[in-house]
SENU-555221 format. One line per field, with one value per residue (C-alpha): residue in one letter; x, y, z. Coordinates in pm, whole numbers, plus 50000, padded with zeros to 5 digits. Layout:
<recs>
code	(a, ...) .
c1	(X, ...) .
c2	(Y, ...) .
c3	(Z, ...) .
</recs>
This chain:
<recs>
code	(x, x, x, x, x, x, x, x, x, x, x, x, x, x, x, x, x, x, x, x, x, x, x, x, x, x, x, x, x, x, x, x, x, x, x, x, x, x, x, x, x, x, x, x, x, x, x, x, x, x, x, x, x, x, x, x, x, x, x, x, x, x, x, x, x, x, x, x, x, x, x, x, x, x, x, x, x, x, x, x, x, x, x, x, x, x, x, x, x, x, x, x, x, x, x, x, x, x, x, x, x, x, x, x, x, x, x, x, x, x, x, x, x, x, x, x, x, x, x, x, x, x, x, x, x, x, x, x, x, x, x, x, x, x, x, x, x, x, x, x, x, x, x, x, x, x, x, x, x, x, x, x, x, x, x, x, x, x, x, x, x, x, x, x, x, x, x, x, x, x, x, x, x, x, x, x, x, x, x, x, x, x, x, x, x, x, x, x, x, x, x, x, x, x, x, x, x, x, x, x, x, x, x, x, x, x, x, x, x, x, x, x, x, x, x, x, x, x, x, x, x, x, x, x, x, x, x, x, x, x, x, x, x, x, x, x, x, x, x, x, x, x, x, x, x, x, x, x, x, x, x, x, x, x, x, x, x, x, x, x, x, x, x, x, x, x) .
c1	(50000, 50250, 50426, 50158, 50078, 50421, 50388, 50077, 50274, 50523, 50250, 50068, 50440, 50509, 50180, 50248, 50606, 50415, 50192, 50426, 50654, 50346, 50229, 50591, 50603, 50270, 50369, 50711, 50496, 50206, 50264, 50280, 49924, 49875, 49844, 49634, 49242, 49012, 48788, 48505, 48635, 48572, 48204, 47928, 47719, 47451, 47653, 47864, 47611, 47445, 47872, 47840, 47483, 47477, 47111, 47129, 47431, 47330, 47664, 47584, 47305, 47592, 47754, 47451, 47421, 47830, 47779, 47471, 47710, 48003, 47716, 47643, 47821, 47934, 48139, 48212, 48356, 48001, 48203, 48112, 48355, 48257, 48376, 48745, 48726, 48480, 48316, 48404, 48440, 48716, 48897, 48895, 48945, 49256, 49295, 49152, 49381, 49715, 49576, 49706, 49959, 50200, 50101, 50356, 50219, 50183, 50496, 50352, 50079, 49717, 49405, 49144, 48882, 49189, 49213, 48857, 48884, 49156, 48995, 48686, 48855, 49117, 48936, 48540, 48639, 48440, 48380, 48550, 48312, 48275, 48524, 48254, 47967, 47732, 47870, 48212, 48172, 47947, 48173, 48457, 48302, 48120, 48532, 48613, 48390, 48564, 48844, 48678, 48823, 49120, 49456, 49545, 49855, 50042, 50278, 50612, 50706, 51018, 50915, 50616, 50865, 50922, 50525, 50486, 50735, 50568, 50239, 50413, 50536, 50196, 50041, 50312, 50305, 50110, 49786, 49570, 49447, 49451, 49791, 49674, 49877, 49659, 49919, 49827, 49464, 49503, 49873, 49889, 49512, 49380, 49097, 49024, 48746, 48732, 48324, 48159, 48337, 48554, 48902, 49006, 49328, 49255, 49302, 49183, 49040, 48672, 48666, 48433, 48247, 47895, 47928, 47570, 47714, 47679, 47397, 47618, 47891, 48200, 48591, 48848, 48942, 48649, 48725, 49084, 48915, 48676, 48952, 49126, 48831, 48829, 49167, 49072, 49316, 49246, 49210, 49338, 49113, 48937, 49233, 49526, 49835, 49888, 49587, 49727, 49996, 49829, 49631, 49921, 50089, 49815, 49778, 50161, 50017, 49746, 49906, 49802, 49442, 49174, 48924, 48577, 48448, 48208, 48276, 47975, 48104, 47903) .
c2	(50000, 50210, 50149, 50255, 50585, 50662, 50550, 50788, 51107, 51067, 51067, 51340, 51560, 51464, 51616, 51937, 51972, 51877, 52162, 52424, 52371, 52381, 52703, 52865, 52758, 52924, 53234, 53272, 53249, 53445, 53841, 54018, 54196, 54562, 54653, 55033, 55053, 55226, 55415, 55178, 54931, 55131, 55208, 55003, 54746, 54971, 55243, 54999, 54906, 55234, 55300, 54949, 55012, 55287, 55281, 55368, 55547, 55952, 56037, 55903, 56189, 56428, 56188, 56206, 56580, 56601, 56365, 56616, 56883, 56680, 56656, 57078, 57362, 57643, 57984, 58163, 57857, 57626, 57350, 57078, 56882, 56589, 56814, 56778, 56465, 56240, 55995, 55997, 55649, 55570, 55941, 55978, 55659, 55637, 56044, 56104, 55817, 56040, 56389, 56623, 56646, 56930, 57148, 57304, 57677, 57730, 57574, 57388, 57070, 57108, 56900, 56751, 56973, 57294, 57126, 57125, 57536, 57578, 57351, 57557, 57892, 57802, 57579, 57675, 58041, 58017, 58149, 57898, 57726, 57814, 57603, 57288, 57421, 57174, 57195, 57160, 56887, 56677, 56740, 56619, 56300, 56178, 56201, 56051, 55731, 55672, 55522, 55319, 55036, 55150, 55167, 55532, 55619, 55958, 56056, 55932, 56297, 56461, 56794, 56713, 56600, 56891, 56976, 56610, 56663, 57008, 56802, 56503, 56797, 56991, 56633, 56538, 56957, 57018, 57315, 57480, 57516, 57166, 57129, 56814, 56686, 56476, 56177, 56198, 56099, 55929, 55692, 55646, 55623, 55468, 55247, 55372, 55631, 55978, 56053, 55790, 55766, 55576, 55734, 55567, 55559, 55845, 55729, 55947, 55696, 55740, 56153, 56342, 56190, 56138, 56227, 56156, 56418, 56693, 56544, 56634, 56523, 56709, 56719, 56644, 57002, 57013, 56776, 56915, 57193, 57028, 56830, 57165, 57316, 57055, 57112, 57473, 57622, 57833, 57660, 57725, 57874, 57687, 57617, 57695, 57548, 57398, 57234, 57080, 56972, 56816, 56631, 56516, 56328, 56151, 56058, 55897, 55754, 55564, 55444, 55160, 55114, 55104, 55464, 55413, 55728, 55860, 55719, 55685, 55788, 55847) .
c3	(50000, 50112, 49762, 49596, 49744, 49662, 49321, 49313, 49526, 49204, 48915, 49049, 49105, 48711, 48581, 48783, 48684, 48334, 48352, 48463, 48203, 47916, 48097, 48072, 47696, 47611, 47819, 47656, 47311, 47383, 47315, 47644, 47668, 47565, 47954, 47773, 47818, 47599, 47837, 47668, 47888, 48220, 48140, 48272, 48020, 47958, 47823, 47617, 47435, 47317, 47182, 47023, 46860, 46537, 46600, 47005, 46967, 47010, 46850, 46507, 46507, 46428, 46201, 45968, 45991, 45866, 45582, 45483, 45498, 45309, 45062, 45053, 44860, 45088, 45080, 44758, 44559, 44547, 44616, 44862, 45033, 44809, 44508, 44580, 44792, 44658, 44874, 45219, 45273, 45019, 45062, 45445, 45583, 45752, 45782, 46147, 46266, 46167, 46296, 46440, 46187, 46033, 45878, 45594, 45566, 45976, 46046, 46338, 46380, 46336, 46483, 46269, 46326, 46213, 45890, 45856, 45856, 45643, 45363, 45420, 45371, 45125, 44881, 44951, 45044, 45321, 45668, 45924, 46172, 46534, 46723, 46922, 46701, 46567, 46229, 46269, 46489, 46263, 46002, 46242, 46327, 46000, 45903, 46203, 46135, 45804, 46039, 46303, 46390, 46263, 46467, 46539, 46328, 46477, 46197, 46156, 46110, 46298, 46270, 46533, 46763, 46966, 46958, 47094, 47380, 47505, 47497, 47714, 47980, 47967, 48077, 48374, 48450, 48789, 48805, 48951, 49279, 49306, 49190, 49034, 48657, 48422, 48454, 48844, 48812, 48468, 48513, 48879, 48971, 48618, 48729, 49071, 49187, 49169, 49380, 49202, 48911, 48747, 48663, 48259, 48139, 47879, 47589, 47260, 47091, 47096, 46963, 46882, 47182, 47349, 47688, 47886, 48139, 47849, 47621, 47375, 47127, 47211, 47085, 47305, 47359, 47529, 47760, 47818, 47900, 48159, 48360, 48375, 48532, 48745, 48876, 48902, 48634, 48363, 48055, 47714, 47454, 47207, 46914, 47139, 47095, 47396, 47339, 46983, 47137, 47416, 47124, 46965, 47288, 47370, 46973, 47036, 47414, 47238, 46894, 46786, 46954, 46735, 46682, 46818, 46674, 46790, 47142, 47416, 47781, 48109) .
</recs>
């Protein structure tokens, strides 16, 4: 008997050593997991599916009102967006993933919703759009959708480089009354509460967005602008630089995750 449970004690030590070897094989095989979460991830179920649903999803409201206005002539030119670019879905897809990028004439990198305006006052002669009007953000996000799904791309572009490191520093860079940085709540606290909400990892991936908090689509300016009220600093005008470049560093922070334009949040 005695024999025999030994026999056993021996078996059962060769399947563990067994399975811890087959485990170490599969992790030393197995890509080490992309440890970035789209903010989709930190929303309740609810909520995920209105984002996941084009028919529930209040953002795609705006969506159709930009691809009526891709559609419409405007400023002294008569020419629609659709005159130069021709159908959205073949010309645009893939452009929202690699903004902001440089721009040659300015010298310096522009956001999506920038090169918006200078098409419409260069090529339709046109008034520019108020900066989160309906218009331009419609026109934003029905641009925006052409790349969902697609992995964001931030240009391979040197020039952006020092833009992209003033963005990085304005993001670790302590203020306002709170003297709170946005790496504070969004790095070191990613996942735990702020009241009774849930602090993401901010990731960019989801603009224009649907916030229920606004009932309203909104750019991500807009929300720069609300976590700096929150920290009780002044923020940046609409179209500021600092802004851009704040755009374009967390572009680089979230490469490669796909664009869930337009996004759902609480």
């Amino acid at each position: 008997m005695k024999a025999l449970r030994g026999r056993v004690f021996l078996l059962a030590l060769a399947i563990i050593a067994s399975s811890q070897q087959a485990a170490g094989a599969d992790a030393q095989s197995s890509p080490a997991r992309d440890p970035r979460r789209s903010g989709f991830e930190f929303m309740g179920p609810s909520t995920q599916a209105m984002q996941k649903d084009d028919a529930l999803n209040p953002g795609m409201l705006w969506v159709k009102d930009g691809e009526a206005l891709w559609q419409k002539p405007a400023g002294l030119s008569g020419k629609a967006c659709v005159s130069c670019h021709a159908t959205a879905a073949s010309s645009m897809k893939g452009v929202a993933a690699r903004y902001p990028a440089f721009d040659d004439a300015l010298k310096r990198p522009v956001s999506l919703s920038q090169r918006i305006n200078i098409c419409r006052q260069q090529h339709q002669q046109a008034e520019p759009l108020r900066a989160e009007s309906q218009e331009l953000l419609s026109l934003e996000s029905y641009v925006a959708l052409q790349s969902r799904g697609m992995p964001l791309a931030p240009p391979a572009d040197g020039r952006l480089e020092p833009f992209r490191q003033r963005g990085q520093q304005l993001f670790t860079q302590r203020m306002g009354q709170l003297n709170l940085s946005c790496a504070q709540c969004h790095d070191d606290h990613a996942g735990q509460r702020l009241g009774s909400s849930l602090i993401p990892q901010a990731h960019s991936t989801g603009y224009p967005i649907y916030r229920l908090e606004w009932q309203a689509l909104g750019s991500l300016q807009r929300r720069l602008r609300g976590c700096m009220n929150g920290v009780r600093a002044e923020p940046f005008a609409y179209g500021a630089q600092e802004l851009v470049e704040l755009e374009l560093y967390l572009a680089a922070r979230a490469s490669g995750m796909p664009m869930e334009t337009p996004g759902v949040r609480p």
